[in-house]
C-alpha positions in Angstrom: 83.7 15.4 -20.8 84.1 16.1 -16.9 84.2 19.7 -15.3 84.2 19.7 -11.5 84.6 23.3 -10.3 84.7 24.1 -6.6 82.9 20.5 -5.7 81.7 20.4 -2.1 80.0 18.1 -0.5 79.0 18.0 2.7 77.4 15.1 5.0 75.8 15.4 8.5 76.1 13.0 10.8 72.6 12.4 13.6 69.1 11.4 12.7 67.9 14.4 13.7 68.5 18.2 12.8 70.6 19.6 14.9 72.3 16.2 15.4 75.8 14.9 15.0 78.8 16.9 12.9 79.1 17.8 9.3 82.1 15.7 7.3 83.0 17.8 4.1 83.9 15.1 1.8 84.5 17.2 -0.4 86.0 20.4 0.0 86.7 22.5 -3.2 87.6 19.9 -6.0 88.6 21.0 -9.2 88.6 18.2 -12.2 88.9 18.3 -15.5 88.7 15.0 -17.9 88.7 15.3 -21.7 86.3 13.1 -24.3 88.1 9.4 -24.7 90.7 9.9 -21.7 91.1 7.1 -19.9 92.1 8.3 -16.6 92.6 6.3 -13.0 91.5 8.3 -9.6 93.1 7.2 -6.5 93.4 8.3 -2.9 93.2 7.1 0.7 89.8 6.0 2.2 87.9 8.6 3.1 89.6 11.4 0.6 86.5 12.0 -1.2 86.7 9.6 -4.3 84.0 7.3 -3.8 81.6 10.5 -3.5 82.9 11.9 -6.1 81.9 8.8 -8.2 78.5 9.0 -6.5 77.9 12.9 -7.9 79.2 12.2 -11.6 76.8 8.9 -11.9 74.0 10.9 -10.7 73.4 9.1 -7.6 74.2 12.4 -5.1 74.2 15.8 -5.6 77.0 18.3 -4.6 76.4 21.2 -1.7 78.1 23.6 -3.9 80.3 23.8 -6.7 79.4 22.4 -10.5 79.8 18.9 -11.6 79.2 19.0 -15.0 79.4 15.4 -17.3 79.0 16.1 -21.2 78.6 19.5 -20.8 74.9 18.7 -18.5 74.8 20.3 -15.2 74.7 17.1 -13.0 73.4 19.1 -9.7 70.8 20.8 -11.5 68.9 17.3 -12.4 65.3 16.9 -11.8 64.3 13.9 -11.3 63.1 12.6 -14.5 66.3 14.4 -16.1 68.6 12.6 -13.6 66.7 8.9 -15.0 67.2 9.6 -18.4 71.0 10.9 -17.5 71.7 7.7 -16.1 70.3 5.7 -18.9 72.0 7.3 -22.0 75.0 9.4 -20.4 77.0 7.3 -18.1 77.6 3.9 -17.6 78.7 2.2 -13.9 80.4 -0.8 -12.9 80.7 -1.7 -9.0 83.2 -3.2 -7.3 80.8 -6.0 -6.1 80.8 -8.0 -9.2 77.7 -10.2 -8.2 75.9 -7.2 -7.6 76.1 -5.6 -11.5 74.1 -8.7 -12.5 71.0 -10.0 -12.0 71.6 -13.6 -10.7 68.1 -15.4 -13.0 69.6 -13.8 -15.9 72.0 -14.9 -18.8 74.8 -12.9 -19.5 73.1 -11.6 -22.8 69.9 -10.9 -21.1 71.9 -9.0 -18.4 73.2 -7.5 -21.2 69.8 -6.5 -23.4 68.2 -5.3 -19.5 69.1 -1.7 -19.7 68.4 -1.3 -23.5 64.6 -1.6 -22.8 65.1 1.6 -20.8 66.6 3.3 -23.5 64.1 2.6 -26.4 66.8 0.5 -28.2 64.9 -1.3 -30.7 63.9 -5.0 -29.8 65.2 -6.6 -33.1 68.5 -5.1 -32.5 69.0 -6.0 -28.6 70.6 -9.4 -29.0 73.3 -8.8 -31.6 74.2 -5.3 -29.5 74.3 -8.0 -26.6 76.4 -10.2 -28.3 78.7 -7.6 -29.8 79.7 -6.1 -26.5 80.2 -9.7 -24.8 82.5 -10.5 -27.7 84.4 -7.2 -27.5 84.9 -8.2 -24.0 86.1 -11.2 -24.5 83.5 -13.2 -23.1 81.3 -13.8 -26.4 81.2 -17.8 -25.1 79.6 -16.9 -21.9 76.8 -15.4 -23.0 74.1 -18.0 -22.4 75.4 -18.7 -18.7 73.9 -17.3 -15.8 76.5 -15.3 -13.4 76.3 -18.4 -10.8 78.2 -20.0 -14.0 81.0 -17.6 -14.3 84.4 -16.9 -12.6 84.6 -12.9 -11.1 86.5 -11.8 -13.9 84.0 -13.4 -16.7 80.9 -11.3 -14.2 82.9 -7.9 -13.9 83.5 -7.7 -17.8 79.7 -8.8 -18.0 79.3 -6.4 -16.2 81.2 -3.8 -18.3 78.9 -4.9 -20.8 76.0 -4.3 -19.3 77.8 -0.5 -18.4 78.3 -0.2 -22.0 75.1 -1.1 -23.2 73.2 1.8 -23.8 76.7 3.5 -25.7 77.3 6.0 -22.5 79.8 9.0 -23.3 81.3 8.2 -19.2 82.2 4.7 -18.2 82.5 5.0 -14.3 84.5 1.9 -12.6 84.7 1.8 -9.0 87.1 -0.6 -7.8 86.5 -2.8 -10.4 89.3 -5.1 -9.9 89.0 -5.0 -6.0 87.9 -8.6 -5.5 90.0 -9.9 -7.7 93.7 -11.4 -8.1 96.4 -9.8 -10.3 95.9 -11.9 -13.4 92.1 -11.7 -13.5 93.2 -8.0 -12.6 94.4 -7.6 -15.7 91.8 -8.9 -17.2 89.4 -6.4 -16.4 92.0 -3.6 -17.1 92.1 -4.9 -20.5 88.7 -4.9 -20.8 88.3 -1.5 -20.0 91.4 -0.3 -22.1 89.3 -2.0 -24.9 85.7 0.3 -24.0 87.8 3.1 -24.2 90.2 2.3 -27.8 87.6 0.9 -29.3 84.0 2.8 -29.2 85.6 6.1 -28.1 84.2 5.9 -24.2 85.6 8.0 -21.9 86.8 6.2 -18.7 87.1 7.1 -15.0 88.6 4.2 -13.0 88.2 4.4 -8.8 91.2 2.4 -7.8 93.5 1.5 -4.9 95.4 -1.5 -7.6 99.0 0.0 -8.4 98.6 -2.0 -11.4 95.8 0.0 -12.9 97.1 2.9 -12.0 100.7 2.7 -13.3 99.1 1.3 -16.8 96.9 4.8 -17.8 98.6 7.7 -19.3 96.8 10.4 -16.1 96.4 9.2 -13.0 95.0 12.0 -10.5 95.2 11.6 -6.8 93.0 13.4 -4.4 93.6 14.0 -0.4 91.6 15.7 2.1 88.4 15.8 -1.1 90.7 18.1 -3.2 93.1 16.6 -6.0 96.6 16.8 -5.1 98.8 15.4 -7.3 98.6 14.3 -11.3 101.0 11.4 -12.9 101.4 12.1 -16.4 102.5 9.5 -18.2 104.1 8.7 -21.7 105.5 5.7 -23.9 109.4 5.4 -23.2 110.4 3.5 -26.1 109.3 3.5 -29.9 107.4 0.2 -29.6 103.9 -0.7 -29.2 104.6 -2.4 -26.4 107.0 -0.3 -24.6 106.5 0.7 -20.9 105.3 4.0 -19.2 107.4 6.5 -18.2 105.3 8.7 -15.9 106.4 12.4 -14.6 104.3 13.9 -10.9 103.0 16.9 -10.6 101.4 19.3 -7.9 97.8 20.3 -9.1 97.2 23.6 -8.6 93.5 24.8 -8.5 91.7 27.8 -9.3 92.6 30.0 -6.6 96.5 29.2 -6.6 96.5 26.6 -4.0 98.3 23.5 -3.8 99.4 20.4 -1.8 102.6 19.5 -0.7 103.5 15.9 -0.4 103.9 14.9 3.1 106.9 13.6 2.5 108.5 16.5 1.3 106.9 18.8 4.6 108.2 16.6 7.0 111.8 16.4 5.5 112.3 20.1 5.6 110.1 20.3 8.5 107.5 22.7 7.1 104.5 24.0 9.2 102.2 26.5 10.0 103.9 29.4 7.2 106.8 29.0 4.6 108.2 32.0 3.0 107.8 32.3 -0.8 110.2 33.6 -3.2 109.8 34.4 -6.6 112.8 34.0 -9.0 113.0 34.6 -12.7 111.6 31.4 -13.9 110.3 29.6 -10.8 108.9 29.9 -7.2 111.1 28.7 -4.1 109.4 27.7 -0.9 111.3 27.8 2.4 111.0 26.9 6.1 110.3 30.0 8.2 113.2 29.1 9.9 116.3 26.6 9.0 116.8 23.3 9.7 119.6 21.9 12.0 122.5 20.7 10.1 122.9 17.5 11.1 119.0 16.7 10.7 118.6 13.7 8.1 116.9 14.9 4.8 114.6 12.0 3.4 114.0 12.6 0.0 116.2 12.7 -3.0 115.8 16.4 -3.4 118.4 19.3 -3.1 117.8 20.9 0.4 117.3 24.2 -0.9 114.5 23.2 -3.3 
């Protein structure tokens, strides 16, 4: 559903040309999200999530590298391509709750708004409305305006309204950002149902450990490259049994990879390691030894 190969993006700073700096947001990203994953992305401010949100809902365009969404080349848009990609292929919701609505609407009306766009037939708006506010829970709210609702009852409106059009990509950003843990969960739910239910792949933006301890992959990204990937499993035979998740360093395309801070600064790693390779697996060393009596931090064997 989601192939990001080499993703750059790059931002200048000044009004005019020659001003300012250029930021690389994103500097060689490699992604790759299969149909009906539900899948959390999370990372530090300024690591080059947010833009990468942007470039998959069509709202930017990469400086290099392929972004591909549903096997359509999402930097190669023109313009009219780009408007019907946003209408039929993916789907956002904001962190802002308010602002996914408009505020003279009703929750079904909010709802039936971006079907018009997509030729949806008039007849069939307001039972698509209704079945989308009931599958979110919400099928009671649907004659209020959003000045009527709580935060939670407007973001899973507004997951509605992202939902509306049947999108292959449901894009969240922060979608539980303004909200407390209970309502939190809420929306999570919500979200879990989009995805079990109609089939729709889901890429949550998220700082909430909640979220991102409840889906089966959660990437991270540092410095705009992923870093790390949680895989996660159910630990007991029950429905209801927790997550057991397992880390892992991504490497990309070119053999690269990130090293958790904390495990560079335990054995003191800079500038060069030495690499050696055994029989069934690489070791990594410090180009020279640490002290004895230094403190290791982590729970790892000091050789490893």
């Amino acid at each position: 559903m989601v192939e990001c190969e080499s993703l750059v993006r790059i931002f200048r700073t000044g009004t005019r040309a020659g001003d300012g700096v250029e930021v690389q947001a994103l500097q060689g990203l490699d992604l790759t999200v299969r149909e009906g994953e539900l899948t959390a992305l999370v990372g530090a401010s300024g690591s080059g999530k947010s833009t990468l949100l942007g470039i998959l809902a069509g709202l930017d365009t990469p400086s290099a590298g392929t972004a591909r969404v549903a096997g359509t080349d999402v930097g190669g848009l023109k313009r009219r391509e780009r408007t019907a990609y946003r209408r039929r292929t993916v789907g956002t919701v904001r962190q802002q709750a308010a602002s996914n609505l408009l505020p003279y609407l009703t929750a079904r009306e909010n709802v039936q708004l971006p079907m018009g766009y997509a030729a949806v037939p008039r007849r069939r708006r307001a039972a698509r409305a209704v079945e989308l506010l009931g599958l979110m829970g919400i099928a009671g709210a649907a004659d209020r305006t959003p000045a009527a609702l709580s935060g939670g009852e407007q973001q899973r409106v507004a997951i509605a309204v992202a939902l509306a059009n049947g999108p292959r990509l449901l894009l969240a950003d922060e979608p539980t950002g303004e909200l407390d843990t209970a309502t939190s969960e809420e929306i999570f739910a919500a979200l879990r149902t989009a995805n079990a239910e109609l089939g729709t792949t889901v890429l949550i933006v998220t700082h909430d450990a909640l979220v991102a301890d409840q889906v089966r992959r959660t990437v991270r990204i540092r410095d705009g490259r992923t870093s790390t990937e949680v895989l996660r499993h159910t630990a007991g035979p029950g429905p209801g049994s927790p997550l057991s998740g397992e880390e892992y360093t991504v490497l990309d395309r070119v053999g690269r990879l990130q090293l958790p801070r904390e495990f560079t600064e335990s054995l003191g790693l800079a500038h060069r390691v030495r690499l050696v390779l055994a029989h069934d697996h690489i070791e990594l060393w410090p180009d020279r030894p640490r002290p004895p009596d230094a403190p290791a931090t982590t729970g790892e064997g000091e050789g490893d």
